[in-house]
C-alpha positions in Angstrom: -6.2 52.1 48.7 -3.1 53.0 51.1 -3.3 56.6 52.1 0.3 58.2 53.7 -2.0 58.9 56.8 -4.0 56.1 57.9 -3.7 52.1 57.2 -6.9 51.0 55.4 -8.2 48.2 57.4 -9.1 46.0 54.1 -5.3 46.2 52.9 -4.0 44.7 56.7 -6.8 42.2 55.7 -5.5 41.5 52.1 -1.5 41.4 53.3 -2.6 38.9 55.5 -4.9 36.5 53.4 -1.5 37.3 51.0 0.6 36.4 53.4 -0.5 34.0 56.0 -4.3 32.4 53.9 -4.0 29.4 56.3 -2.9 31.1 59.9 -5.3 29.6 62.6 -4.1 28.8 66.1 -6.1 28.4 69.6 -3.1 29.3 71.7 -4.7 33.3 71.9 -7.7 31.0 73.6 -5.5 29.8 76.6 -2.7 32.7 76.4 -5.0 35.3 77.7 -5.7 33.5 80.9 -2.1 32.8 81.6 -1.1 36.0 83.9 -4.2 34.8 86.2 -2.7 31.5 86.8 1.3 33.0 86.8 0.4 35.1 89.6 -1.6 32.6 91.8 1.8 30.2 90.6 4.4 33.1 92.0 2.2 33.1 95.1 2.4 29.5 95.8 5.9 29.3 95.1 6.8 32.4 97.6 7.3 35.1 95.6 4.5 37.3 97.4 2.7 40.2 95.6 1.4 43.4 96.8 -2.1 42.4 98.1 -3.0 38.9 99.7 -5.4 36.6 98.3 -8.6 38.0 99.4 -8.0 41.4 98.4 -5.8 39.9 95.0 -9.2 37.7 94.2 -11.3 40.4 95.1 -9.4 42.7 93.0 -9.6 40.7 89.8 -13.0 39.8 90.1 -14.2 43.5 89.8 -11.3 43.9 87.0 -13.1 41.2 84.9 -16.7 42.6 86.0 -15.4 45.9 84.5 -13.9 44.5 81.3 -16.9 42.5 80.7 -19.3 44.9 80.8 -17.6 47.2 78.6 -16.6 44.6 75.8 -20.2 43.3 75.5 -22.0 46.7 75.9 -19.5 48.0 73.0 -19.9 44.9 70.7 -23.8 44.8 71.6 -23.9 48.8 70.6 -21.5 48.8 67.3 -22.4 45.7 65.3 -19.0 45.4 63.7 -18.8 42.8 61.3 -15.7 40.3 61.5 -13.0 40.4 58.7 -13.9 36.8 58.2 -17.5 37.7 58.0 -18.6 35.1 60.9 -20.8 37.4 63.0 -21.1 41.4 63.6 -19.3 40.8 67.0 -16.0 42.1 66.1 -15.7 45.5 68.0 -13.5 46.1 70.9 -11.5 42.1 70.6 -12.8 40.2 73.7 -10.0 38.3 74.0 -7.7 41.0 73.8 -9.4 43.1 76.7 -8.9 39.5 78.8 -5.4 39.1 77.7 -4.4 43.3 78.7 -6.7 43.2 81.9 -4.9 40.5 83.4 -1.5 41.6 82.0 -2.2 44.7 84.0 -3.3 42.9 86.9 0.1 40.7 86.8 1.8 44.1 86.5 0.0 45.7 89.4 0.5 42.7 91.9 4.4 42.1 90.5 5.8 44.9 89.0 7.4 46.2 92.1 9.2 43.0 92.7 10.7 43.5 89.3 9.8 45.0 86.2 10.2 41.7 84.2 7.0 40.0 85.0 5.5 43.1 83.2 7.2 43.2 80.6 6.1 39.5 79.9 2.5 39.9 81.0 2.4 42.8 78.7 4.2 40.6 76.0 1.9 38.1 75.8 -1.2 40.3 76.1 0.2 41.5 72.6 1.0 38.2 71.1 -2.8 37.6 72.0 -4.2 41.1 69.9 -1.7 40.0 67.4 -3.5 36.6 67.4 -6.4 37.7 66.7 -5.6 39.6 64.0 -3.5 36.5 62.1 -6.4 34.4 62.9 -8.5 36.9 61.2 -11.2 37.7 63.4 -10.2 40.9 64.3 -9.8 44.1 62.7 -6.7 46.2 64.2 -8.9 48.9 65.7 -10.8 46.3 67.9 -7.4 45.4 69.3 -6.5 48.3 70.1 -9.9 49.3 71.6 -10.0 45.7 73.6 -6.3 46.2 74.7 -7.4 50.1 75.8 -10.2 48.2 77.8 -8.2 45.8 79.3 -6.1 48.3 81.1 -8.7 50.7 81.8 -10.9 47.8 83.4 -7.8 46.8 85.9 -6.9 50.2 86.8 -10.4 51.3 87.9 -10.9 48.0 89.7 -7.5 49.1 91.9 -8.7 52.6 92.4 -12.1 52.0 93.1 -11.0 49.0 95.7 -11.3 49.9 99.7 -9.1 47.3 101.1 -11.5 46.3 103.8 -10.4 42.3 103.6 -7.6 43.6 105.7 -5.5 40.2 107.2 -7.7 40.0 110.5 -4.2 38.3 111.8 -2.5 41.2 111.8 -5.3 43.4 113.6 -6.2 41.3 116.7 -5.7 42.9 120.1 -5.9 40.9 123.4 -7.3 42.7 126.2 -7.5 41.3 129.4 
């Protein structure tokens, strides 16, 4: 039943076994890597971000650290079963808390060069949770938990990071 208030997360399930019975893709599978490989890609090609690549590296490996820990200590703890009834692994969406925690760090390293690369890192993070929903292994709420993740994982990452891979280069002092 359809209450005014809230969307019952059976009738999202029914519209799309209705709708879409024979949805399945992998592209979610590969699409939530693609801002990691985009930003290494703008790197190479010149376009320079706002950290190098020891601090950038550095910076995403405690992002995913973060982001891992959470989504497995969440779907350890809740149990929730799948809507195609595979596992009880279904809460926050994995894949969506990969797909927003390196849309965020895409944003982070290129939104000041222009406001376009995040608006498509965010983009496909979406078309990931969406994914995953069509492809019916995840309920709307672990989406939106896994995306929540996702951002939170990146954003503590960059305020928890010291900066002390500094480019030696640029710090050298002769003295005779």
């Amino acid at each position: 039943c359809l209450s005014n208030d809230v969307i019952n997360r059976y009738e999202v399930r029914e519209e799309r076994n209705e709708h879409m019975p024979d949805f399945q893709t992998k592209v979610d599978n590969y699409l939530m890597h693609a801002p990691i490989a985009i930003v290494y890609g703008l790197n190479i090609a010149g376009i320079k971000g706002k950290h190098d690549f020891k601090n950038r590296t550095l910076l995403l490996i405690k992002s995913e650290a973060i982001m891992f820990a959470l989504t497995f200590s969440f779907k350890a703890i809740t149990n929730v079963r799948r809507p195609d009834d595979t596992d009880v692994e279904s809460f926050p969406s994995g894949h969506t808390a990969q797909a927003f925690a390196t849309a965020t760090f895409m944003a982070k390293e290129y939104k000041d060069q222009s406001i376009w690369y995040a608006v498509g890192a965010y983009g496909m993070a979406t078309t990931v949770g969406a994914m995953r929903i069509l492809n019916n292994r995840h309920w709307v709420s672990d989406v939106l938990a896994g995306a929540g993740i996702g951002i939170l994982s990146t954003n503590l990452a960059y305020l928890t990071h010291r900066y002390k891979w500094k480019n030696k280069s640029s710090q050298l002092t002769v003295v005779p």
